[in-house]
C-alpha positions in Angstrom: 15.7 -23.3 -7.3 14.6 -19.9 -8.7 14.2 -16.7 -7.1 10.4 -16.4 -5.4 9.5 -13.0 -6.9 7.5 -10.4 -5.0 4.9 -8.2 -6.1 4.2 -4.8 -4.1 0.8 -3.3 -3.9 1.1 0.6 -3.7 -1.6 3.2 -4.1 -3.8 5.5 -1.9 -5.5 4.5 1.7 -9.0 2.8 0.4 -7.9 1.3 -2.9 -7.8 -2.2 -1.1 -4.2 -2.8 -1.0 -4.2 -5.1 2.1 -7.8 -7.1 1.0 -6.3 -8.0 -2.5 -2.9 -8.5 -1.1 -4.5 -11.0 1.0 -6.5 -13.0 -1.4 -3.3 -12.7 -4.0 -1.0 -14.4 -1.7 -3.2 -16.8 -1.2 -3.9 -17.6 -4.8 0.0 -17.3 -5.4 0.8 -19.3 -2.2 3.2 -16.6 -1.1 3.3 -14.9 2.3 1.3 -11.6 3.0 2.9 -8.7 4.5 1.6 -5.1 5.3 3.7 -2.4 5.9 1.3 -0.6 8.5 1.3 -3.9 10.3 4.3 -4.6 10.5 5.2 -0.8 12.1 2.9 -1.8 15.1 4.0 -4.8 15.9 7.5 -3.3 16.3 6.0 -0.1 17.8 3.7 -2.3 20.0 1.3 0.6 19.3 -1.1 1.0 16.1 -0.3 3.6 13.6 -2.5 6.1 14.5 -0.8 6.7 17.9 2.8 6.3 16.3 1.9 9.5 14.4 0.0 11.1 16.9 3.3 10.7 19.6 6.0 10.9 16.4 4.1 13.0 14.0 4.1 12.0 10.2 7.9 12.4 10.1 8.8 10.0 12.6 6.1 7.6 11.0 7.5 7.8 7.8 11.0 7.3 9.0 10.0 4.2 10.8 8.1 2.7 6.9 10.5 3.4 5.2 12.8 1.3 7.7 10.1 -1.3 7.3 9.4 -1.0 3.6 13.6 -1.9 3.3 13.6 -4.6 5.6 10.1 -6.4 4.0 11.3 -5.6 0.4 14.7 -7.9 1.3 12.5 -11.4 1.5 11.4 -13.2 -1.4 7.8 -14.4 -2.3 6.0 -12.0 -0.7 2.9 -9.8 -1.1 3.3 -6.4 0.0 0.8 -3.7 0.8 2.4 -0.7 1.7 0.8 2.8 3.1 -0.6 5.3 1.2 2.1 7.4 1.7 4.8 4.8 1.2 5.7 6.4 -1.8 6.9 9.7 -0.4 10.1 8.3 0.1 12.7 8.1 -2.9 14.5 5.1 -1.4 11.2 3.3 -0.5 10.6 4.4 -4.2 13.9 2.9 -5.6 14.1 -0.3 -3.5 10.3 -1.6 -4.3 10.8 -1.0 -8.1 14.4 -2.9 -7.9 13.2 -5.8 -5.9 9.9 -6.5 -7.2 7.1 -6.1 -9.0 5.1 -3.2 -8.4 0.9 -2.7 -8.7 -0.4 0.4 -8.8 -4.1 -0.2 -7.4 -5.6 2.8 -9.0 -9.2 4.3 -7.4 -11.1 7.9 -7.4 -11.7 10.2 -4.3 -15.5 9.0 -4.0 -14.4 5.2 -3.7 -12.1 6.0 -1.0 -14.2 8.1 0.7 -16.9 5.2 0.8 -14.4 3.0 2.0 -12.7 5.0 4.7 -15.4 6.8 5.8 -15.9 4.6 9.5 -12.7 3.8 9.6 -11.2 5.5 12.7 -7.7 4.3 12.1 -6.2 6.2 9.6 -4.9 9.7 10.9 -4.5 11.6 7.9 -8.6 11.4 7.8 -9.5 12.1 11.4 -10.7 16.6 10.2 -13.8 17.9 9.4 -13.3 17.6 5.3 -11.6 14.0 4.0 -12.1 15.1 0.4 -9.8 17.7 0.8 -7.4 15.5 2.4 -7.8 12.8 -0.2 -8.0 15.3 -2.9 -4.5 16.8 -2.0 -2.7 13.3 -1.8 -4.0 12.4 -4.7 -2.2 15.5 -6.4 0.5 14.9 -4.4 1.0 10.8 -4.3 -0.7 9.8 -8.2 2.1 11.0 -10.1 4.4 9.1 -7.9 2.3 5.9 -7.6 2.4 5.6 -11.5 6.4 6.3 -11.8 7.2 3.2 -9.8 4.1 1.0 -11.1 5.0 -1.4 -13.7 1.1 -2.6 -13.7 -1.7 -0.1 -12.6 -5.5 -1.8 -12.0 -8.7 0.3 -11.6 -10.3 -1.4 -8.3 -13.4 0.9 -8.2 -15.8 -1.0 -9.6 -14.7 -4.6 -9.2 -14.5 -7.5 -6.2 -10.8 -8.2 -4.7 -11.3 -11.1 -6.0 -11.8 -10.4 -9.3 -8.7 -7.5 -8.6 -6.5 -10.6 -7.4 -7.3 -12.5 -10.2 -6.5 -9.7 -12.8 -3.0 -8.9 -11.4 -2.3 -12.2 -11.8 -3.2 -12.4 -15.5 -1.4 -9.1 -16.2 1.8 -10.2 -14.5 2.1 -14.1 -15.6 2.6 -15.6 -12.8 
């Protein structure tokens, strides 16, 4: 039987990696997986406290531990953090054992997207844009080196997102 391949969502908090990782697995009838997820139910705490008690170092020790051990299974849809990408060897072992999506979306989508949600610690200050603005300088460039796809999901359903991924990557 032939290798179950996997196909790993990266791109910035907001640009619907875990919704249209969800509704591609199920199209594709492979398992979904999300990094963040996945660090709290080994933490036994949700991310926003790991970083709180750990800081963003100790966070991003503990994805990349996940991102390696996820990125080892076959058939899988992976959504990974925002911030995934920071990490060379998170960067080296999705593009060698996968597929990898780039969901691409601007600084105003993100902000309508994020802006009640109370989980994500990177956008708990008085000025989000700023925040988003400076990962995007900072994460973009690195999104797009490992991506062998990239999809615009500003203006379009999950749905419609899933089905497109699937099209580009013939699966």
């Amino acid at each position: 039987m032939a290798e179950k391949r996997n196909i790993f969502l990266v791109g910035p908090m907001g640009a619907g990696k875990s919704t249209i990782g969800r509704h591609l697995a199920q199209m594709l009838h492979l398992e979904f997986l999300d990094s963040d997820t996945e660090i709290e139910k080994r933490t036994g705490a949700d991310v926003a406290w790991v970083f709180d008690v750990e800081g963003e170092e100790g966070f991003r020790k503990r994805e990349e531990e996940v991102i390696d051990d996820l990125s080892q299974l076959q058939g899988i849809v992976l959504a990974t953090g925002g911030g995934s990408v920071k990490s060379k060897d998170s960067r080296n072992r999705l593009s060698a054992r996968g597929l990898v999506v780039y969901l691409e979306t601007t600084v105003d989508k993100q902000l309508a997207r994020t802006q009640r949600d109370k989980r994500r610690p990177l956008l708990q200050t008085d000025n989000p844009r700023d925040v988003l603005e400076s990962l995007a300088g900072e994460r973009n460039e690195l999104y797009s080196e490992i991506a062998d796809y990239t999809v615009k999901t500003d203006e379009q359903s999950a749905k419609i997102v899933a089905n497109q991924i699937i099209k580009l990557l013939d699966f």
